[in-house]
C-alpha positions in Angstrom: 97.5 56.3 110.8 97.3 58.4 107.6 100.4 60.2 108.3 102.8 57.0 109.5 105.9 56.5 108.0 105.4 60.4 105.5 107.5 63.6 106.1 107.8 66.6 104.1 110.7 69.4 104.4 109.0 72.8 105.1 112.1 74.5 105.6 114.2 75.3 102.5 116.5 78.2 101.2 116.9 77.6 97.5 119.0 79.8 95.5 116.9 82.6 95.5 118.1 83.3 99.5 120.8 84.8 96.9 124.5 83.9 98.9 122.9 82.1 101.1 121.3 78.8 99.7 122.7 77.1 96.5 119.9 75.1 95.4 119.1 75.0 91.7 114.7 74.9 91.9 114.8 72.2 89.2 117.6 70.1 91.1 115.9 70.6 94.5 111.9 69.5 93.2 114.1 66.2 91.5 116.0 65.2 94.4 112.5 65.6 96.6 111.0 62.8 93.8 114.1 60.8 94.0 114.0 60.6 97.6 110.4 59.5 97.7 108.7 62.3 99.2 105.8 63.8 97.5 105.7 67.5 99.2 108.6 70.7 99.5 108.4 74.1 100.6 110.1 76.6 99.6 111.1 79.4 102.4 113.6 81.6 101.0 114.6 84.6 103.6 112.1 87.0 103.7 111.0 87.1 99.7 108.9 85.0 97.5 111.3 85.4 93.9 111.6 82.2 93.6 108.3 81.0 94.2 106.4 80.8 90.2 109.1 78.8 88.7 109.2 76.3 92.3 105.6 76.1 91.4 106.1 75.5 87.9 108.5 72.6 87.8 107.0 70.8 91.4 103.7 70.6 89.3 105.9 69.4 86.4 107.5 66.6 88.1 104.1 65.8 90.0 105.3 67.0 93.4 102.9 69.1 95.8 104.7 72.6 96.0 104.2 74.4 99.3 104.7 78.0 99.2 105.9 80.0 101.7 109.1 82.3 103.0 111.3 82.3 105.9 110.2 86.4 107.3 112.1 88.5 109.4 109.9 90.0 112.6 111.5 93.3 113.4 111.7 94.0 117.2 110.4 97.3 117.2 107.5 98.8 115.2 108.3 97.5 111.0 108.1 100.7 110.0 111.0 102.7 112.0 114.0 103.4 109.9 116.2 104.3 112.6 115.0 101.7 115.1 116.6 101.3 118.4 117.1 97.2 118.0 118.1 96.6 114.8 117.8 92.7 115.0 115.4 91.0 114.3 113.7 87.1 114.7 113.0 84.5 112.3 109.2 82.9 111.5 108.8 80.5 108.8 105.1 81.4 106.9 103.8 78.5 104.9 100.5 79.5 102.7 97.7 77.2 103.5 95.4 77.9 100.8 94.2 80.1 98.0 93.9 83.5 100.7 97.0 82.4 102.4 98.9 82.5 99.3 97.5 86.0 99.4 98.2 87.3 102.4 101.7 85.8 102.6 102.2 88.3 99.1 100.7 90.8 101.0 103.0 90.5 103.9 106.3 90.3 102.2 105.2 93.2 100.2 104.3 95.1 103.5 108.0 94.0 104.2 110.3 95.4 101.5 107.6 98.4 100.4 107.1 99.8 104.2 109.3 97.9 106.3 112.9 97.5 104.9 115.8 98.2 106.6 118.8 96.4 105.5 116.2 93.2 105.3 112.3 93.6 104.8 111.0 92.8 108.0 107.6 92.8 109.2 106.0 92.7 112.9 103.1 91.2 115.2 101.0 93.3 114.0 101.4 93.1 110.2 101.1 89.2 110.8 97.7 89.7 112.1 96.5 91.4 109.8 97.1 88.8 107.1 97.3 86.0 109.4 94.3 84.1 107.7 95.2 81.1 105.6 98.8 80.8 106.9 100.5 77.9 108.6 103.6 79.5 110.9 106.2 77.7 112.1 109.1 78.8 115.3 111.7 78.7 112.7 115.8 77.9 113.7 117.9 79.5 116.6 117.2 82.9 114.5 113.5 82.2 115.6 111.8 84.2 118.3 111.1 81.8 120.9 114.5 80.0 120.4 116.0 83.4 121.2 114.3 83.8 124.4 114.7 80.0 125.4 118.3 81.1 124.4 118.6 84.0 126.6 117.3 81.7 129.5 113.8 83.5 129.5 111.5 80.7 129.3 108.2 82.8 130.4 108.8 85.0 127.4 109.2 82.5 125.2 105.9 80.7 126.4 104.3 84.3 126.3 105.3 84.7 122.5 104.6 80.9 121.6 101.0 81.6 122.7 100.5 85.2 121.3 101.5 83.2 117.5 99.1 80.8 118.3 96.4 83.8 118.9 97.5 85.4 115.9 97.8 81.9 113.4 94.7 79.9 115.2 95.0 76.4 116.7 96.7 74.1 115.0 98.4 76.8 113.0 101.7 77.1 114.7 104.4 75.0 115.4 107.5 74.6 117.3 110.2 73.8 115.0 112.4 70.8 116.1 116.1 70.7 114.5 119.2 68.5 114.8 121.9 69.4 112.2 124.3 67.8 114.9 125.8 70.8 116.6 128.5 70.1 119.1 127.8 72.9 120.9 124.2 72.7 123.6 122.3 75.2 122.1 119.8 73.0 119.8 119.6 70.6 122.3 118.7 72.6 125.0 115.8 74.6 122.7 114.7 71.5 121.4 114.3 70.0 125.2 112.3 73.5 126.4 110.1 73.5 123.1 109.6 69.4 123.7 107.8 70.7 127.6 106.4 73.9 125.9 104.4 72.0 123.6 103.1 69.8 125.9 102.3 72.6 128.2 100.7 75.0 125.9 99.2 72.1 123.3 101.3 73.5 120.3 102.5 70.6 118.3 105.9 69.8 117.0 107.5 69.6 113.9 110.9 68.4 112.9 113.0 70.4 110.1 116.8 70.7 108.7 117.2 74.3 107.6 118.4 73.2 104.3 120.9 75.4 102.4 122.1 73.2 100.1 121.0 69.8 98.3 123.5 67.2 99.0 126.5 66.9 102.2 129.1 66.8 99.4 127.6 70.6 98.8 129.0 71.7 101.9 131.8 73.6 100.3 130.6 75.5 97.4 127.9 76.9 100.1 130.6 77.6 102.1 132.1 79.6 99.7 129.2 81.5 98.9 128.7 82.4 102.7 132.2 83.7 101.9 131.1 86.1 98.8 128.2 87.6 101.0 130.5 88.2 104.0 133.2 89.4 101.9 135.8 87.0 103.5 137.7 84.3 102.4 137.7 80.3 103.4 141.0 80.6 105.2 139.7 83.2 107.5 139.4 81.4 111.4 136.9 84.3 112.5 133.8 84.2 110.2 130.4 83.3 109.5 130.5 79.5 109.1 127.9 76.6 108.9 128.9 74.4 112.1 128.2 71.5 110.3 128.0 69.7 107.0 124.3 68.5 107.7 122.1 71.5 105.9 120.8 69.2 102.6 117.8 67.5 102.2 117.9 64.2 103.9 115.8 61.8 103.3 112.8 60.8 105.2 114.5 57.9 106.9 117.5 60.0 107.7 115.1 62.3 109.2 113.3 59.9 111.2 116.4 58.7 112.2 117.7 62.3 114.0 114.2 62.7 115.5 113.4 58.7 116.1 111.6 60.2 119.6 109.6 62.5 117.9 107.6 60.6 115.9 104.8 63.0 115.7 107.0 66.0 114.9 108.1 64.0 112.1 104.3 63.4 110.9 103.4 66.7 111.5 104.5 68.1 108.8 103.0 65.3 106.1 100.5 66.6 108.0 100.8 70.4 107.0 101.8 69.4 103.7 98.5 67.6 102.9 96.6 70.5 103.9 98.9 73.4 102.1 97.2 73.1 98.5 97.2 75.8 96.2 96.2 76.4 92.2 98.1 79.4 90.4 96.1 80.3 87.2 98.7 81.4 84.7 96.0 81.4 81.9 92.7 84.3 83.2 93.6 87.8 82.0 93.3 90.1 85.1 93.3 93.3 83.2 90.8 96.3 84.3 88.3 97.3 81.9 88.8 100.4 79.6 86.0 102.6 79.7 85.0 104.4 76.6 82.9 106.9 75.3 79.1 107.3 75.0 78.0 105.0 71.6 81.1 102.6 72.0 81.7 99.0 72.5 85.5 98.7 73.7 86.3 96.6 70.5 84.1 99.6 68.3 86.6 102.0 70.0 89.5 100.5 69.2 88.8 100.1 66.1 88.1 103.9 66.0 90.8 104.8 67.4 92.9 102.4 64.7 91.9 103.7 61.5 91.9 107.1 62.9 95.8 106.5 63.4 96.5 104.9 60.2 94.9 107.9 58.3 97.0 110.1 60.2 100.0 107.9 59.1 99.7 106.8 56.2 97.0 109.2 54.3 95.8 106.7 51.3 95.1 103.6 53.3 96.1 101.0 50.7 94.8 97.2 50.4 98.2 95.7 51.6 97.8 98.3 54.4 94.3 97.5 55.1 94.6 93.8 55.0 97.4 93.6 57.5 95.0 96.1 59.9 92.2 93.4 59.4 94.3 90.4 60.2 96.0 92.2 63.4 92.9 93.8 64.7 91.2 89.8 64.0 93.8 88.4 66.0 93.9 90.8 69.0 90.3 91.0 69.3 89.9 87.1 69.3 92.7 86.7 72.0 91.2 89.4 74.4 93.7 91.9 74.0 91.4 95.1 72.9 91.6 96.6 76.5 95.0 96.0 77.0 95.8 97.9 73.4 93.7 100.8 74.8 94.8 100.7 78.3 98.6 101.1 77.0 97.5 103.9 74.1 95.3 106.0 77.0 99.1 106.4 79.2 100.9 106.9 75.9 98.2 109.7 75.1 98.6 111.0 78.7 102.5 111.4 78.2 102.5 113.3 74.8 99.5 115.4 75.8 101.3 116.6 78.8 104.7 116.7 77.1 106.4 113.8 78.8 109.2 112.5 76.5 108.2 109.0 75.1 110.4 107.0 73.6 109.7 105.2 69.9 109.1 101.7 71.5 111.3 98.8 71.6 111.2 95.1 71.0 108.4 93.1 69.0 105.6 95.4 69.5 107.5 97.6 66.5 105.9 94.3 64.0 102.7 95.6 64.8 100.4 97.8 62.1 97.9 98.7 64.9 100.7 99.9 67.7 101.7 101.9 64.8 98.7 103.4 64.0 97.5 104.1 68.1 100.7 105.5 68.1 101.9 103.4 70.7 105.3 102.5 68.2 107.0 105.5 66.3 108.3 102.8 63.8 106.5 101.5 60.0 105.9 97.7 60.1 105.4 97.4 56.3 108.3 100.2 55.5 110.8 97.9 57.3 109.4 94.1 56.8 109.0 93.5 60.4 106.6 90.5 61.3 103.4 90.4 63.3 103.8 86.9 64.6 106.8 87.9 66.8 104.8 90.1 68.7 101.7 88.6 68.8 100.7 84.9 67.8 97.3 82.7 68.4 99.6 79.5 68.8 101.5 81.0 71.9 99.2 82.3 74.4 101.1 85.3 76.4 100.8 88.5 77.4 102.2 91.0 74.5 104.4 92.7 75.7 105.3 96.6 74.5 108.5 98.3 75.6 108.0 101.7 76.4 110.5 104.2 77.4 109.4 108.0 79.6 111.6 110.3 80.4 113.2 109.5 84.0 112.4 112.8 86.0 108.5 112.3 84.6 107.4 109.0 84.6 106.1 108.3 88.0 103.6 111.1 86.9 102.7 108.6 83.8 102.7 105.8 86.6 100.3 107.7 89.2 98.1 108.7 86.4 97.3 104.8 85.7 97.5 104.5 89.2 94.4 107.1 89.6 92.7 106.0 86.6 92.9 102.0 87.2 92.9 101.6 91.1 96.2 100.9 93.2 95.0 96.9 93.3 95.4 97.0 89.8 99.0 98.3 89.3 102.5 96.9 89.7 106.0 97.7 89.4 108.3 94.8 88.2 111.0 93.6 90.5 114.0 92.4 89.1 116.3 89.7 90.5 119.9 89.7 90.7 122.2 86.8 89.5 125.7 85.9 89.0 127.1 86.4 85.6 129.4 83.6 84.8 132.7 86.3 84.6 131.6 88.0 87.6 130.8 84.3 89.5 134.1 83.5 88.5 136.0 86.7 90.0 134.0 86.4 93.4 134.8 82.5 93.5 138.5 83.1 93.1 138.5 85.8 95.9 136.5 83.6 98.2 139.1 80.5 97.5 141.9 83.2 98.0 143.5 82.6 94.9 146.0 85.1 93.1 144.6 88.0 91.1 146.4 86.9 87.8 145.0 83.4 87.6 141.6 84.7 88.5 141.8 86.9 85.6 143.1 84.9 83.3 140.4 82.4 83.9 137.5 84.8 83.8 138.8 86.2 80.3 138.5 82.5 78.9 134.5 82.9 79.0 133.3 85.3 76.2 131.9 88.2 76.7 128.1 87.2 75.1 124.4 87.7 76.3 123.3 85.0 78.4 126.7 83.3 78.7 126.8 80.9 81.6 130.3 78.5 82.8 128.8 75.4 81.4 128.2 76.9 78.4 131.8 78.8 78.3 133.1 75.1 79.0 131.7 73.4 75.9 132.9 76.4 73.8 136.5 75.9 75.0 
């Protein structure tokens, strides 16, 4: 059989489920390698951060990523903000293909932009919508037909086991087996109702290990990060725990050793992993076309709109001046910036024409002749040295990127102006992600472990305070 003797995990929090998985991306796709297996998901709780650099380094290292997240189902309708059950289930989403990948963005957008309260949480419905191209999966204890089976309601739990199936499509849900070798009955009994659901409803199996953390040894330091999200500490009797030490990434033999019986749960999901392929294009420029006036190519306006500027600035346009227009204009033209540098002058122009504070501009754009002369940069290039190349360079194909600051109380009318003008598809805000800084690791480590506040201090003042400072980094200073 094609899929004897394979497995794949499909259920992993890496350390973007921030305090609540520990795995480094680059440690978890090299452990996967080491231990033979050629697929991984990545199912962080209820976001996709992580997912671009899993991509990245799986395709690196020549392993199949599978994207997907781990989403919380609200119980009510997504969008209440005072809802009356404020719980919520588990489902593990696993993107299929090209409009899966899609629609599972779409979804946990729909989560935190509409839906988020405390968590981003979705519903039924919301999964319907953007069902296409997406692999489901029951998910742990957390999951909705666990809970049921748990609250001795097996009829419901068949009831919502089908309705997923509706929603997904055969062969597009699965029960979720798991053994992380719980003393207590409560896996075992799921496991035993979802073993006679899915013969009774023909929904296959498959078997997971909710993995938090890469190796058993990790145990502890996941521990104590369950500890900084709780706010407790690891001497505390009541609190959130891990039962067991069995949340890593076993190997495939480790895993057909828990589910020896369930052979086919266990090839299952070589099964889903072979048919979860997707390509990311990092390299087609998705930017929407300026449009310009009557008489105009794009690249003629721009051009226009250039040595318009640098009249304006500089009166007697010199050769050193001109030369350094050439060259820059050249270079953005033949990299397929020239709506991009009109996009970015048209909100600029907005702003000042309607009296919105805009800052001088920050970071390399200030190199550039041409930002100078659209106005887009308050600052001379030539009367301060600065160097095209930093901002913008044939040999390193990226994005440029301009820093521009509007005045707080204004700028979402600068934002809903491009909005208007460009399409809501077409903009984005830019999330930003949360980590540990190596002091402030240190000082939430040392109340976790319940150690004094002296020698907590004393060690966090050992790592300098510098950009970008990290404990390793602190250690081979010292």
């Amino acid at each position: 059989m094609k899929y004897k003797d394979k497995f794949a995990h499909l259920h992993v929090h890496t350390e973007y489920s921030l305090l609540d998985g520990s795995i480094k991306i680059k440690d978890l796709i090299s452990r996967t390698k080491e231990l033979g297996m050629d697929s991984i998901a990545i199912t962080d709780h209820g976001s996709m951060f992580g997912v671009i650099q899993f991509y990245k380094e799986a395709k690196k290292q020549g392993i199949n990523p599978i994207i997907g997240s781990e989403v919380y189902v609200a119980i009510d309708k997504y969008t209440d903000k005072e809802p009356k059950d404020k719980s919520q289930y588990h489902l593990i989403l696993l993107a299929e293909n090209q409009e899966g990948y899609q629609n599972l963005m779409k979804i946990v957008s729909e989560a935190y932009v509409n839906g988020f309260y405390y968590k981003p949480r979705v519903d039924h419905d919301i999964l319907r919508k953007y069902s296409k191209g997406i692999i489901a999966l029951s998910a742990c204890l957390g999951g909705e037909v666990p809970r049921h089976i748990l609250n001795n309601n097996i009829e419901k739990a068949e009831e919502i086991a089908l309705k997923y199936k509706e929603i997904f499509g055969e062969n597009n849900f699965f029960l979720e087996l798991q053994d992380a070798g719980m003393e207590d009955d409560d896996q075992r009994d799921v496991n035993r109702e979802l073993r006679k659901m899915s013969e009774k409803l023909d929904i296959g199996l498959v078997a997971t290990n909710d993995i938090h953390y890469l190796k058993r040894e990790d145990a502890l330091v996941h521990d104590v990060l369950l500890c900084i999200q709780t706010g407790k500490t690891v001497d505390e009797e009541k609190r959130m725990r891990f039962p067991t030490n069995e949340f890593y990434l076993k190997s495939p033999d480790e895993m057909k050793e828990i589910f020896s019986n369930d052979i086919k749960a266990l090839e299952n999901t070589a099964w889903i992993a072979d048919r979860c392929k997707i390509e990311i294009d990092f390299d087609t420029l998705h930017l929407p076309e300026y449009s310009v006036p009557n008489g105009f190519s794009n690249k003629e306006y721009l051009k226009f709109l250039i040595l318009k500027g640098l009249k304006e600035r500089y009166g007697n346009i010199t050769e050193e001046i001109n030369e350094r227009f050439k060259y820059e204009f050249n270079t953005i033209i033949e990299m397929g910036y020239t709506d991009y540098f009109l996009i970015v002058w048209d909100f600029i122009r907005f702003a000042r024409e309607n009296e919105i504070m805009v800052g001088p501009g920050r970071g390399s754009a200030a190199g550039s002749i041409v930002s100078y002369a659209l106005g887009i940069i308050d600052i001379d290039p030539l009367e301060y040295g600065l160097i095209f190349e930093r901002f913008l360079n044939p040999e390193r194909i990226s994005m440029p990127d301009i820093d521009i600051d509007f005045c707080y109380e204004r700028r979402e009318e600068v934002i809903e102006y491009v909005v208007q003008k460009y399409g809501e598809d077409r903009v984005a805000q830019i999330v930003t992600f949360g980590t540990m800084a190596a002091r402030g690791a240190i000082r939430d480590v040392g109340r976790a472990i319940n150690m004094s506040y002296g020698k907590v201090d004393f060690i966090a003042k050992q790592i300098p305070m510098a950009i970008g400072m990290t404990i390793e980094k602190a250690l081979d200073i010292n």
